[in-house]
Rosetta silent file (secondary structure, phi, psi, omega in degrees, C-alpha in Angstrom):
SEQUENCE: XXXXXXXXXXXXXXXXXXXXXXXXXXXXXXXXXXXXXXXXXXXXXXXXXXXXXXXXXXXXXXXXXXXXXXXXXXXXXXXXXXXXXXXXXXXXXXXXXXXXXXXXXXXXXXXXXXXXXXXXXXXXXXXXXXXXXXXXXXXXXXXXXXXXXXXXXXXXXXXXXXXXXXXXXXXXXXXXXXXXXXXXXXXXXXXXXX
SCORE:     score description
SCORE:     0.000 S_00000001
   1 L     0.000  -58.687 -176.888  -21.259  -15.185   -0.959 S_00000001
   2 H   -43.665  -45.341 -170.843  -20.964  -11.452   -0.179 S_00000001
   3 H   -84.737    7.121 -173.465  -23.381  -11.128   -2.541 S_00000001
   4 H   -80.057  -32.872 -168.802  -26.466  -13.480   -1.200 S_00000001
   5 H   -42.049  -60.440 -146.855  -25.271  -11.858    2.447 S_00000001
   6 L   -81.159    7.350  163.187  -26.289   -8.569    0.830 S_00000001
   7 L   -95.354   29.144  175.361  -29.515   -9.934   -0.806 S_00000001
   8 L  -147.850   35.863  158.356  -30.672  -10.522    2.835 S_00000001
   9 L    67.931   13.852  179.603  -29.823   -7.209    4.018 S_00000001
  10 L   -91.976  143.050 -166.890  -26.772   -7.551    5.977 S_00000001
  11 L   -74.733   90.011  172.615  -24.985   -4.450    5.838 S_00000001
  12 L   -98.807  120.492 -145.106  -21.569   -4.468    4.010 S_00000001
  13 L  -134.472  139.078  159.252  -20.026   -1.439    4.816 S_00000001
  14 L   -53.743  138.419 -173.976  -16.243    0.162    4.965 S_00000001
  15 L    47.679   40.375  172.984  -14.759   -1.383    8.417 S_00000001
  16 L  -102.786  156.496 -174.809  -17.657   -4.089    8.648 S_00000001
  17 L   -83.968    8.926  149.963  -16.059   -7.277    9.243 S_00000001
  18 L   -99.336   37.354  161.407  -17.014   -8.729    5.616 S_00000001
  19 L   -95.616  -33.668 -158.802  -15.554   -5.594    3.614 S_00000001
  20 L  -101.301   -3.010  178.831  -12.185   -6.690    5.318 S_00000001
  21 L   -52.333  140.260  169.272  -13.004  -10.772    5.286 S_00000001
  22 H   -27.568  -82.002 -175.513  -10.213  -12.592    3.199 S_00000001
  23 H   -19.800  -47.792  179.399  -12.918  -13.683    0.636 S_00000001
  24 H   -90.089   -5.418 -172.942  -13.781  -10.187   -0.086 S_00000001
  25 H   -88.343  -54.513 -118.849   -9.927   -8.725    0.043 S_00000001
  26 L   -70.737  -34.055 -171.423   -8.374  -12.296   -1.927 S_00000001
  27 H   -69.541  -12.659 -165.415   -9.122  -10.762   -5.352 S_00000001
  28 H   -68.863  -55.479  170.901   -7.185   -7.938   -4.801 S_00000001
  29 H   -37.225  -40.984 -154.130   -3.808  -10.241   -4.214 S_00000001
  30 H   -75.772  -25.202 -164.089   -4.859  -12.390   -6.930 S_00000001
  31 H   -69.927  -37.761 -172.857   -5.394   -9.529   -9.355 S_00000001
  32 H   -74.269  -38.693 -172.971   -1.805   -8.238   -8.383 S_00000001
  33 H   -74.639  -16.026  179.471   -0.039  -11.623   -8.143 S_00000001
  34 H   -92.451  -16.908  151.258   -1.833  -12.440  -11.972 S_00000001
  35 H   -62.560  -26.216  169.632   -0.384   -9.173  -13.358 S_00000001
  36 H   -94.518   25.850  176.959    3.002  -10.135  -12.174 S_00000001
  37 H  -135.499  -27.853 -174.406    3.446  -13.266  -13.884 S_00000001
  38 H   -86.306   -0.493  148.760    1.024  -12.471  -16.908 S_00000001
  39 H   -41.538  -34.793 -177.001    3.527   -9.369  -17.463 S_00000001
  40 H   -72.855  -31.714 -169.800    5.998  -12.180  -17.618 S_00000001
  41 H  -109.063  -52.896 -166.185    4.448  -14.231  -20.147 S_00000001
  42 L   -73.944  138.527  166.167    3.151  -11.451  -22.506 S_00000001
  43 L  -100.865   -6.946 -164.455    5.143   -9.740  -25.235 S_00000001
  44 L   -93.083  163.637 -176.956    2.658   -7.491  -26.252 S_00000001
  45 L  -134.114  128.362  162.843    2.278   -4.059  -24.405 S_00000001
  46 L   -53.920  150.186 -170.143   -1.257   -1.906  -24.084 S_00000001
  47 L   -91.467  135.432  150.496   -1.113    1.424  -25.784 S_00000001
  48 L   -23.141  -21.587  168.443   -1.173    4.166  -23.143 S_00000001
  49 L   -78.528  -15.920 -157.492   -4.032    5.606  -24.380 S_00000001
  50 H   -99.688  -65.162  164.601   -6.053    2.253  -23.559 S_00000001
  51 H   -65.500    3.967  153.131   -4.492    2.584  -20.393 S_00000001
  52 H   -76.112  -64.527 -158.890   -5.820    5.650  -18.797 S_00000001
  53 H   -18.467  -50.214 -170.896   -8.908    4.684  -20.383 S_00000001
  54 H   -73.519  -39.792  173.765   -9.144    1.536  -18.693 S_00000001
  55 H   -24.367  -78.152  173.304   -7.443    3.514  -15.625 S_00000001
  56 H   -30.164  -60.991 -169.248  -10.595    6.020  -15.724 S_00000001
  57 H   -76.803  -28.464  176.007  -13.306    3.699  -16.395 S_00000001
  58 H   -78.356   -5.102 -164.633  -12.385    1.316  -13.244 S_00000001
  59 H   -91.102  -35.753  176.916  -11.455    4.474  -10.995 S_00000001
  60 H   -61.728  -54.253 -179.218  -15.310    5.740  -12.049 S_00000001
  61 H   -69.200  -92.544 -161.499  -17.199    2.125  -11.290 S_00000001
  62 H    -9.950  -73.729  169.077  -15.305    2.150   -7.957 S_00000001
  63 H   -65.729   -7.447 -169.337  -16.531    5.442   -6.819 S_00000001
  64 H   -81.143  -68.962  175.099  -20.231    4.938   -8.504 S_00000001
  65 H    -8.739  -72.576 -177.903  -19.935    1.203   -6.460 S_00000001
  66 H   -37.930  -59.870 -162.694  -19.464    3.627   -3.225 S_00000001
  67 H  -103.394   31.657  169.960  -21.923    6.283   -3.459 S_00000001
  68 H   -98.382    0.026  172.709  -24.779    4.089   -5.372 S_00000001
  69 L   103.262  -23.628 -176.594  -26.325    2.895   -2.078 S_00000001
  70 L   -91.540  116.569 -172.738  -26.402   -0.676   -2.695 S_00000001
  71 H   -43.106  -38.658 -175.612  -24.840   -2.346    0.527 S_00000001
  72 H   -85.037  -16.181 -169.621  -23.571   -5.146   -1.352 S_00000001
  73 H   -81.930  -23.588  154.937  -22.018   -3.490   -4.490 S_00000001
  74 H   -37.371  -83.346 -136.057  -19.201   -2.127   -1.621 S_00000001
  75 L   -62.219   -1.957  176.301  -18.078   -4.909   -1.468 S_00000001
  76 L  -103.260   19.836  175.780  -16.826   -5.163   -5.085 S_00000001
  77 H   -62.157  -71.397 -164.447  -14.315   -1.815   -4.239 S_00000001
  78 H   -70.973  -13.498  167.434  -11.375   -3.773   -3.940 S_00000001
  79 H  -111.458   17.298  144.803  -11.384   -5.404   -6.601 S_00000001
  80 H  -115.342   12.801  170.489  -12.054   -2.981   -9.006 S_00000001
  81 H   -66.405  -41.871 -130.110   -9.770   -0.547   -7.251 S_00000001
  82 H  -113.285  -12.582  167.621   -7.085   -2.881   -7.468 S_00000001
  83 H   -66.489  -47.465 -170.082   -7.946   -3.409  -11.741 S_00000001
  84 H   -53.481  -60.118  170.026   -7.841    0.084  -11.801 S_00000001
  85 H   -49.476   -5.429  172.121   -4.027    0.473  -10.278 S_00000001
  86 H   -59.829  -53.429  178.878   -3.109   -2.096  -12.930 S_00000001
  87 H   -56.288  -68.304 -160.938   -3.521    0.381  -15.338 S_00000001
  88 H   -62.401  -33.256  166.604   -2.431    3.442  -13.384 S_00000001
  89 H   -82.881  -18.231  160.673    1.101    1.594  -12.759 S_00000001
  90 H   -73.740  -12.433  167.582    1.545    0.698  -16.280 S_00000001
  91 H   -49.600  -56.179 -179.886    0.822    4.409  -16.769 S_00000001
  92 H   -72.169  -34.861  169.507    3.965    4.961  -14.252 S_00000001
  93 H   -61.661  -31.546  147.820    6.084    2.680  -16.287 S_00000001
  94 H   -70.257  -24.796 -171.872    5.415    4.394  -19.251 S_00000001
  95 L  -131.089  108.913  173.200    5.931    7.783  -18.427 S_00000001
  96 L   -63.029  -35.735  140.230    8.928    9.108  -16.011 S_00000001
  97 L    -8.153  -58.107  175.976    7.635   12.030  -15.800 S_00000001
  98 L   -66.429  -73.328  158.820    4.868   10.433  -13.325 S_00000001
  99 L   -11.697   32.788  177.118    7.469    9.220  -11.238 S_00000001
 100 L   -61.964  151.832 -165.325    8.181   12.078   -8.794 S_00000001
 101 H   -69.563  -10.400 -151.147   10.477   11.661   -6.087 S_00000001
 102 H   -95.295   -7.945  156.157    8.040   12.722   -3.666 S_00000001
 103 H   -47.443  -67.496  179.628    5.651    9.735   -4.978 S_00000001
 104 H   -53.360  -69.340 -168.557    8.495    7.149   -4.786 S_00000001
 105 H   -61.491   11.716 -176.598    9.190    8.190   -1.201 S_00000001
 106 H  -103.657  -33.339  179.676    5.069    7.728   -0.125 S_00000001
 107 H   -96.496   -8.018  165.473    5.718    4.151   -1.695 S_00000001
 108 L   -95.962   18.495 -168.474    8.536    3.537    0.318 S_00000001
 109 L  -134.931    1.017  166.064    6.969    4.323    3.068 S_00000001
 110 H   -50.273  -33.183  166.518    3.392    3.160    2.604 S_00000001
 111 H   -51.121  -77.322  164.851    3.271    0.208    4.515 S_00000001
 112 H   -25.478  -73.091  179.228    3.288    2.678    7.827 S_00000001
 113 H     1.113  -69.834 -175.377    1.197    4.382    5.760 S_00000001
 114 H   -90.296   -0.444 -177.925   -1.627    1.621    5.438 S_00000001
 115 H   -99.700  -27.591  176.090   -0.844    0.503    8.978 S_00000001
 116 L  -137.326   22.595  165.898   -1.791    3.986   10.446 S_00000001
 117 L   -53.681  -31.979 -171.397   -4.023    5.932    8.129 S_00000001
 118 H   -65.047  -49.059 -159.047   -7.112    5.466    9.611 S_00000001
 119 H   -47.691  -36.216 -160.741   -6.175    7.206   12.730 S_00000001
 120 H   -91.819  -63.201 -176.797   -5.866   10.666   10.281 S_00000001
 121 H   -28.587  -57.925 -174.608   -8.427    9.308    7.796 S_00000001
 122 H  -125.377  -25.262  167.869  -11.471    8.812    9.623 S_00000001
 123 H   -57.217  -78.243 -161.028  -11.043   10.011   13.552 S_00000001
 124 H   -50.468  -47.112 -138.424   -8.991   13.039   13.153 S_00000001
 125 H   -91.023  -50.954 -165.649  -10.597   13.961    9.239 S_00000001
 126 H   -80.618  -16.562  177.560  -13.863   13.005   10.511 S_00000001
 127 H   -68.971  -47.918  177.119  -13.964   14.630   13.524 S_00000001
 128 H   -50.646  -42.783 -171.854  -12.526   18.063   11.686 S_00000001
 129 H   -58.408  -21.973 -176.708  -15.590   17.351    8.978 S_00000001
 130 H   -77.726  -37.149 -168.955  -18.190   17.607   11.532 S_00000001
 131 H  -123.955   19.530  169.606  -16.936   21.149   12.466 S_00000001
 132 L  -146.616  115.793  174.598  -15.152   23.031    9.448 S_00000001
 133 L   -85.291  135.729  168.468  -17.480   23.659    6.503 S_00000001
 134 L  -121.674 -174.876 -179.015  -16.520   24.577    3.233 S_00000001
 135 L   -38.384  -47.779 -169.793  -18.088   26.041    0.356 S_00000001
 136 L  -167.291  130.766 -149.389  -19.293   22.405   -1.144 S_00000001
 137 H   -44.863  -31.705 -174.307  -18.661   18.936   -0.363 S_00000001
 138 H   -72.870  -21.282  175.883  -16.508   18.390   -3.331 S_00000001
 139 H   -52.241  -55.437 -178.210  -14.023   21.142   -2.105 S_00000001
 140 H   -58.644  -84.569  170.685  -14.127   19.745    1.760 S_00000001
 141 H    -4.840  -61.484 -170.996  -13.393   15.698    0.040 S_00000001
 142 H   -64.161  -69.648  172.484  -10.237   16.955   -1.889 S_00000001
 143 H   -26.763  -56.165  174.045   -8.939   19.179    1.427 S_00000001
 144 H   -62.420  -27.788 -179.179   -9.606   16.326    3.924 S_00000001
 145 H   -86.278   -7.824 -169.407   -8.193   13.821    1.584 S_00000001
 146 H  -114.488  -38.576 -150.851   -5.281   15.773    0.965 S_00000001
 147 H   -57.326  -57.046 -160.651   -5.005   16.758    4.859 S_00000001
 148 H   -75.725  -26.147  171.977   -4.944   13.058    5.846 S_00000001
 149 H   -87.062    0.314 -176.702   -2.608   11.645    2.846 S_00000001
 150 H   -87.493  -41.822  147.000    0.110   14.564    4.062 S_00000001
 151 H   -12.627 -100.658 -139.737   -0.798   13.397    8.193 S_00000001
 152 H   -56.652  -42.234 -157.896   -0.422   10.294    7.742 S_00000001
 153 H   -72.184  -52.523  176.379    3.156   10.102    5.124 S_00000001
 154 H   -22.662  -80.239  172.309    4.335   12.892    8.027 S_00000001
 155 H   -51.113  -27.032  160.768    3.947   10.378   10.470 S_00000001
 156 H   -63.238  -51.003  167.666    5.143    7.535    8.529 S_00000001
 157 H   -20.034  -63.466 -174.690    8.193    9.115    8.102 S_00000001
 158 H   -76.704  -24.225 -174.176    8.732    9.449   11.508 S_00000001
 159 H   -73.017  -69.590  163.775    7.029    6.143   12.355 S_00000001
 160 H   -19.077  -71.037  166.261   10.144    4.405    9.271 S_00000001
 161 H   -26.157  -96.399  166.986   12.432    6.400   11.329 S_00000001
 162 H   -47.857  -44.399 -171.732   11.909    5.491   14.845 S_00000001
 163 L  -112.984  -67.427 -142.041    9.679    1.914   14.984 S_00000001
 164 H   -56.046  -58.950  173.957   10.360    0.231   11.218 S_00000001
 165 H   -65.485  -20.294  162.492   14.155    0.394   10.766 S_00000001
 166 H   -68.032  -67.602 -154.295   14.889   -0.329   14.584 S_00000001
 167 H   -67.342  -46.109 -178.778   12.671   -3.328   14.511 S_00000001
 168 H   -47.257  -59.033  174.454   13.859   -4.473   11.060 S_00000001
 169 H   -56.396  -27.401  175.584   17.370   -4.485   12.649 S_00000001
 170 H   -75.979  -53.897 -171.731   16.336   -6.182   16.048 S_00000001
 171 H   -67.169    4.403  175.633   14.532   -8.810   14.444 S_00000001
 172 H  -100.351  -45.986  158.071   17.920   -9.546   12.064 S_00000001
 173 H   -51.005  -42.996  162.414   19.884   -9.531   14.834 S_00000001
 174 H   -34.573  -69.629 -152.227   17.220  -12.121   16.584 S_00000001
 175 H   -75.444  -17.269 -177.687   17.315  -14.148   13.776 S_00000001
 176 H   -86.366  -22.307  168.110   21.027  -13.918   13.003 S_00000001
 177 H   -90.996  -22.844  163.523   21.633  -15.039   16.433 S_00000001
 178 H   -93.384   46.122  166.659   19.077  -18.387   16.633 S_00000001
 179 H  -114.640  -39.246 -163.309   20.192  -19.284   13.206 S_00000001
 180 H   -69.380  -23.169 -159.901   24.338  -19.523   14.433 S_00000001
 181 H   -49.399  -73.290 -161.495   22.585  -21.323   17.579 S_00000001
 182 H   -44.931  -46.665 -169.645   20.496  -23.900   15.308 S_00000001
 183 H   -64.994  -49.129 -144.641   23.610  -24.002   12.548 S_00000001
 184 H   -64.764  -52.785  175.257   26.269  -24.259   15.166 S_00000001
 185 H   -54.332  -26.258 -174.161   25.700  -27.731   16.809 S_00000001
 186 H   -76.965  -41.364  168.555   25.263  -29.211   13.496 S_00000001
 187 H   -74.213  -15.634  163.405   28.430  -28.106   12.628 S_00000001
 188 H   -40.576  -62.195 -149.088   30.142  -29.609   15.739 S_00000001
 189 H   -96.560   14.600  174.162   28.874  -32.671   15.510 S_00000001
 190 H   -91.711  -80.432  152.653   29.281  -32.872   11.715 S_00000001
 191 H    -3.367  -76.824  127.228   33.277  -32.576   12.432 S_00000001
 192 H    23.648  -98.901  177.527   32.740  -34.860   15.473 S_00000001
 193 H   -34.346  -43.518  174.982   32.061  -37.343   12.944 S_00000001
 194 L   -55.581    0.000    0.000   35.008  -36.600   10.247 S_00000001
């Protein structure tokens, strides 16, 4: 589908509403939910060398996909982003080494993360990019990208901290209180009966 849209010029684009339509996201779930069950099934293991390879070569089509111009070939990002982390976490399973704490704590806190990057990611980052130059674009890319993942985990922190772990506890309490409601009558009138 995406891709007839884009032989009739409509523009698929990061934040257009087909880059973020189900249709165009759904492979990425499927790709993750068919790694955890064919992980499950399989005895055999990829050699580590195959994975970076593979690691490499999808992290390379991804970014060509981006900058080659063709509106519709976005739209194949997420799912070869999401081949690519296949690889890159059997890389972290393989190695411990990879597994820094300060990694682990970005993934336990990622969800904020992905809930309020954009705010650093393209206002704040993009706003700075219009008016601090640097030597050459690849220099600026790495800085901004490292500005905006250190923002944003800051704020997740505080965002874990403050909104996620209160509301995970209100909403247990909620639920721990209509479940004795819903439970409770049943058990009355189950007695009742005896």
């Amino acid at each position: 589908m995406i891709y007839f849209l884009g032989q009739f010029n409509y523009n698929i684009s990061n934040n257009n509403f087909i880059y973020f339509n189900i249709i165009n996201q759904l492979p990425v779930f499927l790709i993750g939910m068919g790694d955890f069950f064919l992980k499950r099934q399989l005895t055999f293991q990829i050699n580590w060398k195959l994975n970076f390879l593979f690691f490499v070569f999808f992290m390379i089509l991804a970014i060509y996909l981006g900058y080659s111009g063709v509106d519709y070939y976005f739209s194949f990002i997420p799912l070869i982003s999401s081949l690519s982390f296949v690889f890159l976490i059997e890389l972290f399973q393989k190695f411990d080494f990879l597994n820094q704490k300060i990694l682990i704590r970005i993934g336990q806190v990622s969800f904020s993360m992905y809930l309020i990057h954009f705010i650093f990611a393209q206002t704040i980052t993009g706003f700075l990019a219009t008016r601090v130059v640097f030597i050459n674009g690849t220099i600026s890319l790495l800085i901004f990208y490292l500005f905006s993942v250190l923002i944003t985990f800051g704020f997740s922190l505080l965002s874990e901290r403050y909104i996620e772990k209160p509301s995970v506890k209100y909403g247990k309490k909620i639920i721990q209180k209509l479940d004795h409601r819903f439970t409770a009558p049943a058990i009355t009138q189950n007695r009742k009966i005896n």
